[in-house]
C-alpha positions as CSV (number, residue, x, y, z in Angstrom):
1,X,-0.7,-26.9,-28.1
2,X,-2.0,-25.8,-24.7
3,X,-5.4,-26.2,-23.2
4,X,-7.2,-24.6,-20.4
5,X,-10.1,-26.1,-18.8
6,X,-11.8,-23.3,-17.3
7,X,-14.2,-26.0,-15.6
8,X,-12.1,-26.2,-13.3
9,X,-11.8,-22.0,-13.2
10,X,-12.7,-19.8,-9.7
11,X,-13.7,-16.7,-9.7
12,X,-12.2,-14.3,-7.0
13,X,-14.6,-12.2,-4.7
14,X,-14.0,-8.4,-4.6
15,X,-11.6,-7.6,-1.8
16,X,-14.0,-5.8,0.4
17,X,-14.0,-2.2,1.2
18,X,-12.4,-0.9,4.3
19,X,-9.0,-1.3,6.5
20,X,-6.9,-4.0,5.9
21,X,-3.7,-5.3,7.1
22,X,-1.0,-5.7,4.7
23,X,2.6,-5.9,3.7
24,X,4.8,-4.2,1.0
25,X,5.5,-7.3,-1.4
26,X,6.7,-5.5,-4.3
27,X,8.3,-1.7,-4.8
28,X,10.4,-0.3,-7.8
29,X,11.0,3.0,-8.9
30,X,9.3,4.3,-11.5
31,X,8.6,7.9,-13.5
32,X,4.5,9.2,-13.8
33,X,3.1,10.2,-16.9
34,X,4.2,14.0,-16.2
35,X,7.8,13.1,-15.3
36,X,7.9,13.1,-11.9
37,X,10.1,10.2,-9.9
38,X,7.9,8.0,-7.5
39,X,7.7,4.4,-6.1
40,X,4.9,1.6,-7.3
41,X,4.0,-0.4,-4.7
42,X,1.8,-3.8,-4.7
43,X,0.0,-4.3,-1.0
44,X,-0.3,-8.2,-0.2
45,X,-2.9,-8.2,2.3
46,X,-1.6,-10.1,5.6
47,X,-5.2,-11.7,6.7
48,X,-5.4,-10.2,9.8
49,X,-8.5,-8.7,9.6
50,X,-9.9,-11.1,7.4
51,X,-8.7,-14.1,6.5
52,X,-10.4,-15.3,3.6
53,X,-8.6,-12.8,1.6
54,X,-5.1,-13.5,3.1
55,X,-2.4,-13.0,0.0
56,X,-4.5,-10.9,-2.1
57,X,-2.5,-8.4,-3.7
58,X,-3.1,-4.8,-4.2
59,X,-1.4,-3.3,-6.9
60,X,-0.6,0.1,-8.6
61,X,-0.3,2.1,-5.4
62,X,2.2,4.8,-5.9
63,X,4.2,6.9,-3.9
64,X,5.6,10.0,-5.2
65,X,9.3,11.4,-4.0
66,X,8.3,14.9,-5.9
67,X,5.9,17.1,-6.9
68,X,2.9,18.5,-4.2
69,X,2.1,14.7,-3.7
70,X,4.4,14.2,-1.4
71,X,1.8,14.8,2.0
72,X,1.2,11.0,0.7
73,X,4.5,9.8,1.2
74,X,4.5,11.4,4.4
75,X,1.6,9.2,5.3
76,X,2.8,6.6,3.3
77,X,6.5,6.5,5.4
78,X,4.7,6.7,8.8
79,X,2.5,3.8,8.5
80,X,5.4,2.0,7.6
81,X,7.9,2.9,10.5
82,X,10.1,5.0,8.7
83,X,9.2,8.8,9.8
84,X,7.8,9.7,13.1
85,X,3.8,8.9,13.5
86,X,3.5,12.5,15.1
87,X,4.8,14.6,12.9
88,X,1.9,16.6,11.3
89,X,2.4,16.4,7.4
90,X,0.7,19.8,7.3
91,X,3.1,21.4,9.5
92,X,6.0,22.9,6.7
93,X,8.7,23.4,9.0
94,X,8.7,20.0,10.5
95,X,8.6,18.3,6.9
96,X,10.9,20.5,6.2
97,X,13.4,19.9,9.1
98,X,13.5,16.0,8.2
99,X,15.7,17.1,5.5
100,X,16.8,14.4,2.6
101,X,16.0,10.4,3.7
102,X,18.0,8.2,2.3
103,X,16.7,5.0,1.7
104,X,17.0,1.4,-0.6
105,X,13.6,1.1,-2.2
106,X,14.1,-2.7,-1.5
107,X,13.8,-2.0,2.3
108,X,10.2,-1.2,1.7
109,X,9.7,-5.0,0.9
110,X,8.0,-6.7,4.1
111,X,6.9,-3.8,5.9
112,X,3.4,-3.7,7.5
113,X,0.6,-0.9,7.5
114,X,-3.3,-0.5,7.3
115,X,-4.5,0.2,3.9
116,X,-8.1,1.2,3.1
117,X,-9.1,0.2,-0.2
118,X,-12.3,0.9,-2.5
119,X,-13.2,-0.8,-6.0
120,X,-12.8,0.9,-8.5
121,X,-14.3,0.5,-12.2
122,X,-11.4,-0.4,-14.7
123,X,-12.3,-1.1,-18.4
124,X,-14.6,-3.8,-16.9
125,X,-13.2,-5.1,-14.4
126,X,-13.3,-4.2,-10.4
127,X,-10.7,-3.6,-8.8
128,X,-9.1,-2.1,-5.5
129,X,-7.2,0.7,-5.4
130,X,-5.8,2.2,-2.0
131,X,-7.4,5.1,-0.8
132,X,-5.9,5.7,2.6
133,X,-3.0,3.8,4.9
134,X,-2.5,3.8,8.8
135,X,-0.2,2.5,11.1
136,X,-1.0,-1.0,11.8
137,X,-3.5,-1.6,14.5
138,X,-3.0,-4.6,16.8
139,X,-5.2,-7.7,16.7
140,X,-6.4,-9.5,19.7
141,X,-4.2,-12.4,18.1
142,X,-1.0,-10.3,17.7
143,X,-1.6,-8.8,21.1
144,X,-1.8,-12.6,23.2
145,X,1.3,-13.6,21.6
């Protein structure tokens, strides 16, 4: 029979509001309540900008590949590297001239952008959720290496 001795149990503290480094650690494919295709991504934060909450994860940040969503993947794809940082997502022509990208959802795995998160209220429980994403800013420790 198991036992847990909650005792011995800690208690996270809420990942604080604002801009935080992280990483992609997790992305699969997945279909939204109305149908539409997208990707669910789980943010590990990297601890660059604060590192007592280095490795906490993020989760339930998706990015849609239909639909009028897709302004967000535009955002979501230059803060990782994988469209042009100056293309204006509100400018139709030049989304539109990037045509189809192909790419392996498995790529997204490791790559680094800025995330802004806010807690949220959840049956109970806080949690963050992402509420904007950037492309990574330096750190003065980055920067002298």
């Amino acid at each position: 029979m198991p036992v847990i001795d909650f005792s011995q149990a800690k208690t996270l503290k809420a990942i604080p509001e604002g801009w935080h480094n992280a990483v992609v650690l997790k992305a699969e494919e997945a279909v939204s309540k109305a149908g539409n295709k997208m990707i669910q991504v789980t943010w590990e934060l990297t601890g660059h900008n604060d590192p007592e909450f280095v490795g906490r994860k993020v989760p339930f940040d998706n990015v849609m590949l239909e639909t009028d969503a897709i302004w967000r993947t535009i955002l979501v794809f230059q803060a990782l590297g994988l469209i042009d940082a100056d293309l204006d997502p509100n400018d139709q022509e030049a989304v539109q001239a990037l045509g189809k990208l192909e790419f392996e959802v498995e790529d997204l795995i490791g790559l680094e952008a800025d995330i802004k998160t806010v807690n949220e209220e959840y049956e109970g429980r806080t949690n963050p959720k992402v509420k904007g994403i950037r492309v990574p800013k330096a750190t003065l420790a980055s920067a002298l290496s």
